[in-house]
N, C-alpha and C positions, 0 to 999 in steps of 0.2 A: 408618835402613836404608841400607845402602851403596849408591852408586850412584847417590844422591837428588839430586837439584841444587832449586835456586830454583824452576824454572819448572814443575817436576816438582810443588811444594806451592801447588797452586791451591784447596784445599778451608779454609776457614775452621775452627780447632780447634772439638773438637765439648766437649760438657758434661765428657764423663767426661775426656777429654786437658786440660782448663783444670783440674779436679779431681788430676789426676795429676800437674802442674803446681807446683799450689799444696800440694798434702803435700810434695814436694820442698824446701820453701822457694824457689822461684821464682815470682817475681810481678813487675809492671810496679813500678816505683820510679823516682820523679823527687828526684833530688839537687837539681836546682834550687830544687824547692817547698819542699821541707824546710826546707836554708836557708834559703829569703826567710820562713821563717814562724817559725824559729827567730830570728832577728835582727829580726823585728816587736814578736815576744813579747819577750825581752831588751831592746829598744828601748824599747818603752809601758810595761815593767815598771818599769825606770829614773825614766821621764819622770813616771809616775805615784807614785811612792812614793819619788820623788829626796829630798825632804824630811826624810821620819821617817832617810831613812839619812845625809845630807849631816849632821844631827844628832848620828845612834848616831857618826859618823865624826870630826865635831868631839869629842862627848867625851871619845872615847878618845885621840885628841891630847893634847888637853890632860891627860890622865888620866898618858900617856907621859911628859910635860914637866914635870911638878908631884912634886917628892919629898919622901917626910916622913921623918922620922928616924928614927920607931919600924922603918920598913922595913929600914930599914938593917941593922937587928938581928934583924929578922926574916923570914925569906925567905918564909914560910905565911903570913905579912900579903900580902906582894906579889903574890903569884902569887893569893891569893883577890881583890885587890883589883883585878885587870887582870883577871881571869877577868872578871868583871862585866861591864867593859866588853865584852868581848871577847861574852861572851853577847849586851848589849843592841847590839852590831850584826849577829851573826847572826837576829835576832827582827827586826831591820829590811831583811837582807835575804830572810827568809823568805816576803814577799808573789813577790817577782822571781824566786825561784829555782822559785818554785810555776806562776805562770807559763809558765816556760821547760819545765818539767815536763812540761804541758799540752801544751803545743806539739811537745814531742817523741814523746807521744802521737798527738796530734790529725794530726800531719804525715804517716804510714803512711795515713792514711784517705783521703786528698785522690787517691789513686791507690792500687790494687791492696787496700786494706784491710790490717786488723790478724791478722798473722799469729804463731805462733810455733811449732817444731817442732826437735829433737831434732837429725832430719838435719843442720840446719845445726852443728851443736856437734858431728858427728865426725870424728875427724883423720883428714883426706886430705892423706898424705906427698906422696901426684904434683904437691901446689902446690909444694911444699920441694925440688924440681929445679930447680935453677938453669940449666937450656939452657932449660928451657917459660918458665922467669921470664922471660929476657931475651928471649923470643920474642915473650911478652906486652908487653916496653916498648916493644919494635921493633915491632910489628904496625900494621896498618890502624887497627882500634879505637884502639889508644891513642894514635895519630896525628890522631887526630879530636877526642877527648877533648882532647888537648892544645891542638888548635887551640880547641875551647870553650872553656876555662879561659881561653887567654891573649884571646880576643876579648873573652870575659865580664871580665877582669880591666881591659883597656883601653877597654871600653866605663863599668864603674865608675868608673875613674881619672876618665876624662873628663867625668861628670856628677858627679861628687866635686869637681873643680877648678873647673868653673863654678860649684857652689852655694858653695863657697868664696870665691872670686874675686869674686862680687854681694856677699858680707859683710865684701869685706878690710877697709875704712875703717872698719866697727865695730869689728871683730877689733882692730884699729891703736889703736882708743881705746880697748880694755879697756885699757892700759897706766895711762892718767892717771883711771881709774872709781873710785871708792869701793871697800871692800875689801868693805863690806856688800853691794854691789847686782851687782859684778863678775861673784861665779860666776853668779847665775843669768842673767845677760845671754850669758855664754858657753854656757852650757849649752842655752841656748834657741838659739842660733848651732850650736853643733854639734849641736842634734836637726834644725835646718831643712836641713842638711846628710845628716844620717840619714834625712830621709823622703826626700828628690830619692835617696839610693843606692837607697834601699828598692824606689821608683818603678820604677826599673829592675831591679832582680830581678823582681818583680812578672811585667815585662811578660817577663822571662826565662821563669820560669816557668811563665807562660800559654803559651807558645810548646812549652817541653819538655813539660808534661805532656802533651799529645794527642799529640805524638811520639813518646813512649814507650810509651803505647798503642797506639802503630799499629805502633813496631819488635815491643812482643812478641805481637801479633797475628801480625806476620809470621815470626817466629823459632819458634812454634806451629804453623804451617800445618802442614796432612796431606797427602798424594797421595789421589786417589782410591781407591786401594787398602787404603792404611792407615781411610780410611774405610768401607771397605765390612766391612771382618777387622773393627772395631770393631763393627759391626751385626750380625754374624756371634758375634762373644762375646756381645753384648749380647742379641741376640733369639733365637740358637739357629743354628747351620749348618741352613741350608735343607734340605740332603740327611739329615741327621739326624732333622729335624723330618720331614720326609715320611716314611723309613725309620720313624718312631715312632708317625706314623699308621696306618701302613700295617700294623705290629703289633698296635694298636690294633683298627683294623677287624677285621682275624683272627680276635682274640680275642672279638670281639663276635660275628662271623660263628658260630666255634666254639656259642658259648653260646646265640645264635638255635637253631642246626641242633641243640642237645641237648634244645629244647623240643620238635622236629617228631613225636619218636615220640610225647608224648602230647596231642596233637591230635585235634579232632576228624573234621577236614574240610580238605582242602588245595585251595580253589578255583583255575584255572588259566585261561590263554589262548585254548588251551591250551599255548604254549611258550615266550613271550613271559616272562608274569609267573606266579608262584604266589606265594600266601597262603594260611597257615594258619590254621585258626580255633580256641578255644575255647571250650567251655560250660558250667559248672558250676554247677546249678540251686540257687540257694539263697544259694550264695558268691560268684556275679557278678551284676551289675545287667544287665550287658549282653554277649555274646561278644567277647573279645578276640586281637588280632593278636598271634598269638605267634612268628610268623617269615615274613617275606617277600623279596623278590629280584626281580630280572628275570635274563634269558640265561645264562647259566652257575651261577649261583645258585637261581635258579627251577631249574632242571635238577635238580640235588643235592638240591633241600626234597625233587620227585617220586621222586627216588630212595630219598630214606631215608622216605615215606612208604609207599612199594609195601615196603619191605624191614621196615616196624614194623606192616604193615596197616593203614593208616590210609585212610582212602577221597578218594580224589580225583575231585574233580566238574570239569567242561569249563563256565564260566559265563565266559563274555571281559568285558562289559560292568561286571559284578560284580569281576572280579577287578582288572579296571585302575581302577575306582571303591577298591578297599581300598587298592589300592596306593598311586595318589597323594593318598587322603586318610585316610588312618589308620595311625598311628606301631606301631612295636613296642611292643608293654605296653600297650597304650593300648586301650580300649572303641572297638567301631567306631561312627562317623557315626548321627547319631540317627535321619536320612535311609534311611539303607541299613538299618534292623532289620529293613523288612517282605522286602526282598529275601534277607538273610542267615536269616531264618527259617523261607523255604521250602526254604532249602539248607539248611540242621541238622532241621529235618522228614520232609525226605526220608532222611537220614544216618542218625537215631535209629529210624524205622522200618524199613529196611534192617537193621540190628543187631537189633531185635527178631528179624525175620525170620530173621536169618541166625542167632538161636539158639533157633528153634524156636516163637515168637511169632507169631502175626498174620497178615497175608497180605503176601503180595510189593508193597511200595508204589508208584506210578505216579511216573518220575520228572517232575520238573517239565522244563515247556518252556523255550523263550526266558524268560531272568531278567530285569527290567525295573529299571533303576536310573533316578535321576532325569537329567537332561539334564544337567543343569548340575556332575554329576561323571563323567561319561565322557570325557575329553580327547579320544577317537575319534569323538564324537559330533558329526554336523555341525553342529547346534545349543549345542553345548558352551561355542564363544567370545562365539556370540551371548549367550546367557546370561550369560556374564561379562561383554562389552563394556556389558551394561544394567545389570548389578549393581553395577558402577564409575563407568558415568555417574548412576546413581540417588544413588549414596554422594556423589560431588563435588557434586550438585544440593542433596543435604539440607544437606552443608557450607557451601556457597555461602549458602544460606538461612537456616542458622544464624550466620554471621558478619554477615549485611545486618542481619540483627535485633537481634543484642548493640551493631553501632554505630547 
């Protein structure tokens, strides 16, 4: 993002930015490591399988140096007959090259893991400008680089010439050694030379690998901003999301409010709360909430029940017992049936009456719901502050026990 400086990227890269990263082909990579593990592997490869190839290598020497006469005359003799050799030192150094193989493998892993993608293999002409090139040897970075190499070059040299310099006076006497015992006395001279270089890459590259981890830590970093847009694609724009509930609700409210015309009974506050009730003798076990609300909502049930005939009863206790304990769809409270039955009792003989049935029913009084579901009730929390200390006592009791 334009505008961004260093100080501006205090946010550590998140999941999906190290993920967006790495499809790129951009990953941490230690040159250092690589190398010291590439010249370990070629090193041991050597040390260890010097033998069968110091061999394949003599023979083909003397294979060079040795002519016979049928050759001469035959050029399909010679070429089969050097091929041979020429095979049996490739099969000797096939152990070393397998090795380094390995190694060139195994070296990606040591930092950033084994990657491979596409992106990297498509031609970008903008490198093939020659003003960015020169920009790039001139730059900061490759000023830095350069100082690594030549420090790393001169710190080599220097643990190169002391491990040589401790072997001169052996070195001085391979001259007057036997021809038989010569190389390998050399070879053992320049491998003690090869681990003191190696030593030192080593500790090179103990040094670069966390460094490089922490340069692309730092070349990753987000602003605060760029983190939050990421939380924003990832979990939803917040104003979206609310805008989406808030449709949501509508729609549910809509589908509530198209139950209320067939209702039986819309118990109220009376302005507070309303809940509607149903009953259908046979097909429910028990009457169910078919639409409920408080204040502006409750308002709208009363309306479309006066506007569908549907009878509304004034029960306060009652109706703020449905409200905060029985869902839409849902049977009411097993608690509350003897209360909600004097109120669909009264409703069902009302309807007789009002078609010519029966006599005019007495409505009921004060509706009596249990304490401990009237939120209004001054007993209400008491009820619950003992329902909750009874529950923690039996837990208590039950954990003494099991230990």
């Amino acid at each position: 993002m334009a505008g961004e400086s260093d100080e501006d990227r205090t946010e550590a890269a998140t999941g999906k930015q190290l993920e967006k990263a790495r499809e790129k082909g951009d990953i941490p990579r230690s040159r250092e490591a690589a190398t010291c593990l590439l010249l370990l592997a070629g090193g041991c490869g050597i040390w260890l399988f010097s033998h069968p190839l110091v061999a394949a290598l003599d023979r083909l020497m003397v294979a060079t140096f040795t002519f016979q006469r049928e050759m001469a005359y035959d050029p399909a003799l010679l070429s089969a007959y050097m091929s041979g050799y020429a095979v049996d030192v490739v099969y000797a150094m096939a152990p070393i090259i397998g090795l380094i193989m390995v190694a060139i493998f195994a070296a990606p892993m040591l930092l950033g893991g084994f990657t491979f993608n596409f992106a990297s293999l498509t031609p970008n002409f903008g490198k093939m400008n020659p003003i960015s090139g020169i920009t790039r040897m001139f730059s900061l970075n490759s000023l830095v680089e350069l100082g690594k190499a030549s420090a790393k070059a001169i710190l080599v040299g220097v643990v190169a010439l002391w491990a040589i310099s401790g072997d001169m006076d052996a070195m001085m006497g391979l001259g007057v050694e036997a021809l038989s015992t010569s190389p390998a006395h050399l070879g053992a001279l320049l491998f003690h030379a090869f681990i003191a270089m190696c030593s030192v890459l080593i500790i090179i590259a103990a040094v670069d690998v966390p460094y490089q981890a922490w340069k692309y830590a730092k070349k990753l970093r987000m602003t605060k901003e760029q983190v939050k847009q990421e939380h924003k694609e990832q979990d939803g724009d917040p104003h979206v999301k609310g805008k989406i509930r808030q449709l949501q609700r509508a729609m549910a409210r809509r589908r509530m409010m198209s139950e209320v015309p067939s209702a039986d009974v819309v118990v109220t506050n009376p302005t507070h709360y309303a809940v509607a009730l149903k009953y259908t003798e046979g097909s429910m076990n028990a009457p169910k909430v078919v639409a409920k609300g408080s204040d502006e909502v409750a308002a709208r049930i009363r309306e479309l029940a006066k506007e569908n005939g549907v009878a509304i009863m004034e029960a306060p206790p009652l109706a703020r017992a449905l409200h905060f304990h029985a869902e839409i769809g849902d049977e009411i409270p097993e608690s509350l049936y003897t209360a909600v039955a004097e109120v669909l009792a009264y409703i069902f003989q009302l309807r007789s009456f009002n078609s010519g049935e029966g006599v005019y029913p007495e409505r009921p009084g004060q509706i009596a719901v249990p304490i401990d579901l009237d939120p209004l009730n001054p007993a209400y929390h008491e009820a619950r502050a003992a329902k909750i200390s009874e529950a923690a006592i039996a837990k208590a009791a039950q954990h003494s026990g099991s230990t």
